[in-house]
C-alpha positions in Angstrom: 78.9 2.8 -53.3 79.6 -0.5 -55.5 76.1 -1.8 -54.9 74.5 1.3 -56.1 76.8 3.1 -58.8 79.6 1.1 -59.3 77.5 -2.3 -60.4 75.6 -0.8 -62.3 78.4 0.7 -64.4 79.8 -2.4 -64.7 77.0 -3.6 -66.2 77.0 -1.2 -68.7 80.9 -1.1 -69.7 82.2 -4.6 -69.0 79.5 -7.2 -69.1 78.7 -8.0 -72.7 75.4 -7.6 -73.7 73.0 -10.1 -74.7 72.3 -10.7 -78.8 69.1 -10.9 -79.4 67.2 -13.3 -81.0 64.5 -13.4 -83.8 61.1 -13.9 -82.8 59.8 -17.2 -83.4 57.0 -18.0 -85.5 54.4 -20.7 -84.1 51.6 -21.4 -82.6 49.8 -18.5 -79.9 51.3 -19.8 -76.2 48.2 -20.5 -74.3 48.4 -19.0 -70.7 47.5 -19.8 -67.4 47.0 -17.4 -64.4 48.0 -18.4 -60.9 46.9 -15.5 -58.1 48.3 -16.2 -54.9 45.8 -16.0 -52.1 46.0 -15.5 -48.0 42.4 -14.2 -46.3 42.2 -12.1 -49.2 38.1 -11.6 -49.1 38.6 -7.8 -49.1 40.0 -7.6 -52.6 39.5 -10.9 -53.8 36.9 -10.1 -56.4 38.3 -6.9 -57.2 41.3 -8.7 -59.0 39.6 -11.5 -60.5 37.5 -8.7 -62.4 40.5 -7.1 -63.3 42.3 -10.6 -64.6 39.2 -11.3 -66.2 39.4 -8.1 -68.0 43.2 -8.6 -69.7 42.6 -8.4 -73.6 45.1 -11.5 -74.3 42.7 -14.5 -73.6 43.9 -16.8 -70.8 43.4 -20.5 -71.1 42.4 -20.6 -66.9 42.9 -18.7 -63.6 43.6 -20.4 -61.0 43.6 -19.0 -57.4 46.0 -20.8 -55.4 44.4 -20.2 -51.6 47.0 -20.6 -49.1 44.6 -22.4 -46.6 42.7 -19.0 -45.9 39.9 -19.2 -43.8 38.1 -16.0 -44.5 35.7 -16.1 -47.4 38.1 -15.8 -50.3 37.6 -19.6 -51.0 33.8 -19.0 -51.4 34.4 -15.8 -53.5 36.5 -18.2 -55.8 34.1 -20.6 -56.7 31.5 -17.9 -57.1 33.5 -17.1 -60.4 33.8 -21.1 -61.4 31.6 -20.4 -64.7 34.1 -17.9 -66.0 37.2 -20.1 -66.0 37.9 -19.5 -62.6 39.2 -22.0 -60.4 40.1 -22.8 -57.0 43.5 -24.5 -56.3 43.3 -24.8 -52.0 45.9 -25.8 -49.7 44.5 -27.8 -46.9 47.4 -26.8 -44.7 49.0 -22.9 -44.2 52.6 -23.6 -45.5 53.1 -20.5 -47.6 52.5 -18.6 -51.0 55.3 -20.8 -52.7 53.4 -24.4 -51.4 50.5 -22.6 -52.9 51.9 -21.9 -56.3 53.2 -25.1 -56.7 49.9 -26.9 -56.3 48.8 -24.4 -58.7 51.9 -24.8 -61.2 50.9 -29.0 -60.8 47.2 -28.6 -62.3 48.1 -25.5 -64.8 47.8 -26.3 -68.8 49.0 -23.3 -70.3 52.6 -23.0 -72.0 53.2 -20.0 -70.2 52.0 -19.1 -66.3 51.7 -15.6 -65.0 52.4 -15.1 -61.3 50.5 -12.2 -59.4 49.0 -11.4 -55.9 45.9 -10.6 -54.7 47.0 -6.9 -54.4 48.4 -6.4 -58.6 46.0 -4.6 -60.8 47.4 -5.7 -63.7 46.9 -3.3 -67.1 44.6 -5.0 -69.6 47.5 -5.4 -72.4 50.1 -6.9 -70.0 49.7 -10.3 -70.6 50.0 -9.6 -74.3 53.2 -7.9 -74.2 54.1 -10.7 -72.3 53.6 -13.2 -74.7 54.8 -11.0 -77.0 58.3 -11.4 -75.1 58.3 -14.9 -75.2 58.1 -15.1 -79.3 61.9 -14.8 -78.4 62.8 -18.4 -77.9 65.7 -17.5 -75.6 63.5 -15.9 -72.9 62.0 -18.1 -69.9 60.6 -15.7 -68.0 59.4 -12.5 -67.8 59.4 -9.7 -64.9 56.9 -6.6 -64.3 57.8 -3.1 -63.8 56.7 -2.3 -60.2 54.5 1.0 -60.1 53.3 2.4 -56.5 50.7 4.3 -56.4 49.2 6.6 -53.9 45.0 7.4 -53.9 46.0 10.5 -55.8 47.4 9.2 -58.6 51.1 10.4 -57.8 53.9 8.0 -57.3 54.6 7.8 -53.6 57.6 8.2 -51.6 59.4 4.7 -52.9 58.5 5.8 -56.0 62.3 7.5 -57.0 63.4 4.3 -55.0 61.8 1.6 -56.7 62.1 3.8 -60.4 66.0 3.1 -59.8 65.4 -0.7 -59.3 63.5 -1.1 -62.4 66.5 0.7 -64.3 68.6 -1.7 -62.7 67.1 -4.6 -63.9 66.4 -3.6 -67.5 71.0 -3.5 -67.2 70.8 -6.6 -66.3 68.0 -7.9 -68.7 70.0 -6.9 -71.0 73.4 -8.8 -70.2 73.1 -12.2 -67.9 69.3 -11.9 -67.5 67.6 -10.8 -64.0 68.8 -12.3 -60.8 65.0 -11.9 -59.0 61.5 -11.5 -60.5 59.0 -8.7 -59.1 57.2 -11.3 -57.1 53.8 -10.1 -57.4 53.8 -10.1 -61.2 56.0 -12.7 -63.1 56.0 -14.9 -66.1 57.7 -18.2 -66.3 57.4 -21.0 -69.0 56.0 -24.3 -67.7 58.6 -26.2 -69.3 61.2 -24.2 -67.0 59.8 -25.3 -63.7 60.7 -28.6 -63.5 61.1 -28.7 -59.8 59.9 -26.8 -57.1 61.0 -25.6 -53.6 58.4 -24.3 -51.8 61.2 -23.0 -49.0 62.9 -20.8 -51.8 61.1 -17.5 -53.2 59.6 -18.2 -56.4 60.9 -14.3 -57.9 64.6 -16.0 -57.2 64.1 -19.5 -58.2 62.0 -19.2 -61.2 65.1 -16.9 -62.2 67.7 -19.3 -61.5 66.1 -22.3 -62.9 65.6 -20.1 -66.3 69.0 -19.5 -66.3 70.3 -23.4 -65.6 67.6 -24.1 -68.7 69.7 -21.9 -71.2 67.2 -19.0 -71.1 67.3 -15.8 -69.6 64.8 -13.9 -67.6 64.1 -10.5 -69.1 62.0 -7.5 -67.7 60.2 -6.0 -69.9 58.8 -1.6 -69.0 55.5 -2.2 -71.1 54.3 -5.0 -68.2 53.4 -2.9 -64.7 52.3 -4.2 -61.6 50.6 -1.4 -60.1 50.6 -1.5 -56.3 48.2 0.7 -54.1 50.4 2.7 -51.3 51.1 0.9 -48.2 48.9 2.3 -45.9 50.7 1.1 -42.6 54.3 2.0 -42.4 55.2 -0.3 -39.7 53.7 -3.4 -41.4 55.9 -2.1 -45.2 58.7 -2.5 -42.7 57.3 -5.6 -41.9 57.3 -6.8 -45.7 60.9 -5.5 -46.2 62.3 -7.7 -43.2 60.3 -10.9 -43.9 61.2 -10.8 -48.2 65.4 -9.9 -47.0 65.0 -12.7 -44.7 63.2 -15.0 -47.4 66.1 -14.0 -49.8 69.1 -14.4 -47.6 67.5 -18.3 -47.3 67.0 -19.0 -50.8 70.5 -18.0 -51.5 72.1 -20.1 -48.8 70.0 -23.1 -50.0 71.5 -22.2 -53.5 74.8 -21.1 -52.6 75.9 -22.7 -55.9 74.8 -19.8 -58.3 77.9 -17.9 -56.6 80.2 -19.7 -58.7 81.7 -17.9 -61.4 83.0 -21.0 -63.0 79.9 -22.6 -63.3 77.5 -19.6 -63.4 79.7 -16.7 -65.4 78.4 -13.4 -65.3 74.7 -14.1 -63.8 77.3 -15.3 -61.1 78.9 -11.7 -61.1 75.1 -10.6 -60.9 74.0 -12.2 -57.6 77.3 -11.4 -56.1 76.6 -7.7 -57.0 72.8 -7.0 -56.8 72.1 -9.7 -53.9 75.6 -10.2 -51.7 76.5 -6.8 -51.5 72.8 -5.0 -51.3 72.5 -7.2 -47.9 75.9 -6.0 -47.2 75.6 -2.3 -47.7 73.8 -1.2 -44.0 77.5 -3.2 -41.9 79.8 -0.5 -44.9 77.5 2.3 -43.5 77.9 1.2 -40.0 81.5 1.0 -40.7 81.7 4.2 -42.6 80.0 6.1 -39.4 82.7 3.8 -37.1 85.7 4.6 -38.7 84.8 8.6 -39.3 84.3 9.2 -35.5 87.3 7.8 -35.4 89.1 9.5 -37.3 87.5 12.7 -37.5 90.2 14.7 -35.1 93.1 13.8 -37.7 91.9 16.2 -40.3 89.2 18.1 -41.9 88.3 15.5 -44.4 87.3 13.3 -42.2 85.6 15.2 -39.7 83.0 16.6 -42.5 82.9 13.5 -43.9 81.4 12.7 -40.1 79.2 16.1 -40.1 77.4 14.7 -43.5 76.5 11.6 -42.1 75.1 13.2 -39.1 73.6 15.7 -40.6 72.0 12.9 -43.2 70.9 10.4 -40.7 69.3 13.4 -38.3 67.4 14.6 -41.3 65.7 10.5 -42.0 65.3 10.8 -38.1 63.3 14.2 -38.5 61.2 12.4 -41.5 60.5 9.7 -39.1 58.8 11.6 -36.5 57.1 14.2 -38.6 55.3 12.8 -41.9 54.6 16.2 -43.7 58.5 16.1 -44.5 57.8 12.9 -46.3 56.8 15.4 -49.5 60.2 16.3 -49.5 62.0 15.0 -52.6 65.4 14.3 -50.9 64.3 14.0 -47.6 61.5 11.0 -48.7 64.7 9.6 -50.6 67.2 9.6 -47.9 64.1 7.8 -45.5 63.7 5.4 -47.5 67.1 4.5 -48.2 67.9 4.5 -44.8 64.4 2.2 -43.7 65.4 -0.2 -46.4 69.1 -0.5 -45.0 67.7 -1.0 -41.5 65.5 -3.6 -42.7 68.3 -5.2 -44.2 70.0 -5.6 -41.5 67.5 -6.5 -38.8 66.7 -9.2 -41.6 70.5 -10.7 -41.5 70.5 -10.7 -37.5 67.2 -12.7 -38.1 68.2 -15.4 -40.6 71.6 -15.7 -39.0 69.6 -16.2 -35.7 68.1 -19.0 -37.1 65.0 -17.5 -38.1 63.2 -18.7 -41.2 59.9 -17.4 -42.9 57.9 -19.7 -44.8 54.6 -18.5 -44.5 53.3 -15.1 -45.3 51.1 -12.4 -44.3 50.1 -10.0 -47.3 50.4 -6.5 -46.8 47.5 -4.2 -46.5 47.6 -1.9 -49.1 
């Protein structure tokens, strides 16, 4: 309940908002493009057309090739005579070890993040650019948009449409705690150091925030994602990023310190402690209403909900069709995001780390 209604309306009642700034006059930012790359030969040349194709001119696009050994590489370096260019790691250590070779060779005053699988809309990088005439921003975030073949928003649609209101709150106050890591915006001058073991979506955050800027999101700039087409393997991509998370935040434990860190603090507490907790309170909740369910009627329907809630995600489970359902496709992906979470904390406090990455087959 906190992590999903009662943040949020603390973000809009107690945590001041930010003033904003007047946009700066000055020269146009020049920016650079950095694609993150794994065995992407499939669609590979399908997004370079598309970043080719953004009105706002880009200085260069680099594609940072995470040592894949398919023929994205080639497909690179077919586009060299358009200002495309290849950035490879020799080694497979991850999208992050990619970037950063990337972020070492970029010109540009501002560089967009995106992934192989990000059709980005033709005026995103302009309104983009457009954000960071405010001289107090240092990074932007996308909107995420999923899309299935039909056009319609898919299941995680409602799911992910709650998110993006969630971040525009906090845009609006300390600045986002995470970027939408297929589709990001940081200033150069901002990444002055780089951990290739932390997520960039978190760390490009938090070192905007230690600069004196905020990160902002911003409705106009969508990432448009294709539907998953393999369940298990979006389940997959749910563990590995919680897992990725929960180590990024233990390496930066810091950022929880409301002396030091204020009300972005009060943010990561909020949108990042207490999402990962949320599946151990439902446990709990189930726990505790068993065991209490014969010392009154409160309790015991308070037990029948859940039942009744957790047998109906069960149902969507085994038969798809009821996936069309508006609350039933809610409720299972509520409940799949929760388990994730949680099989992700048994992982990471197993030990388990993820560096390297597998995109997922859209």
């Amino acid at each position: 309940m906190y992590s999903y209604a009662i943040y949020p309306l603390l973000l809009r009642c107690v945590v001041p908002r930010r003033a904003a700034r007047p946009v700066a006059a000055g020269a146009p930012l020049t920016v650079t493009l950095v694609i993150a790359c794994r065995n992407e030969e499939r669609r590979l040349a399908k997004k370079i057309e598309n970043a080719l194709e953004v009105t706002y001119p880009l200085a260069e696009i680099l594609v940072a090739s995470d040592a894949s050994d398919d023929r994205s590489d080639d497909i690179v370096r077919s586009y060299a005579d358009r200002g495309v260019r290849l950035v490879r790691s020799p080694e497979r250590r991850g999208k992050e070890h990619a970037q950063g070779l990337a972020i070492a060779q970029a010109t540009g005053d501002i560089i967009v993040f995106s992934d192989a699988g990000t059709d980005l809309p033709p005026e995103s990088i302009g309104f983009i650019v457009e954000r960071f005439g405010d001289p107090s921003v240092g990074a932007v975030s996308s909107e995420d948009l999923f899309i299935a073949p039909d056009g319609k928003l898919v299941g995680e649609g409602a799911y992910v449409k709650y998110e993006m209101w969630l971040r525009r709150l906090e845009s609006e106050r300390a600045g986002l705690v995470g970027l939408s890591g297929s589709f990001f915006a940081v200033r150069r001058s901002v990444l002055t150091r780089w951990d290739a073991t932390i997520p960039s979506d978190f760390a490009c955050a938090l070192m905007t925030f230690q600069s004196g800027l905020v990160a902002v999101s911003d409705p106009r700039v969508r990432g448009i994602y294709s539907d998953i087409k393999d369940p298990a393997k979006e389940y997959q991509r749910k563990v590995r990023t919680a897992v990725r998370g929960m180590t990024g935040l233990a390496r930066l434990a810091g950022v929880l310190n409301p002396f030091r860190y204020g009300w972005f603090a009060f943010q990561v507490w909020s949108h990042k402690l207490m999402r990962w907790l949320v599946p151990w309170f439902l446990l709990g909740l189930l726990a505790s209403s068993f065991a209490l369910a014969n010392t009154g009627p409160f309790y015991r329907w308070a037990l029948y909900a859940q039942l009744l809630g957790y047998a109906l995600v069960l149902a969507v489970h085994f038969i798809r069709g009821m996936r069309q359902l508006g609350i039933a496709r809610i409720a299972y992906y509520f409940v799949q995001a929760n388990v994730a979470l949680a099989h992700a904390a048994i992982l990471f406090l197993s030990g388990k780390r993820i560096v390297v990455w597998n995109p997922s087959v859209r």
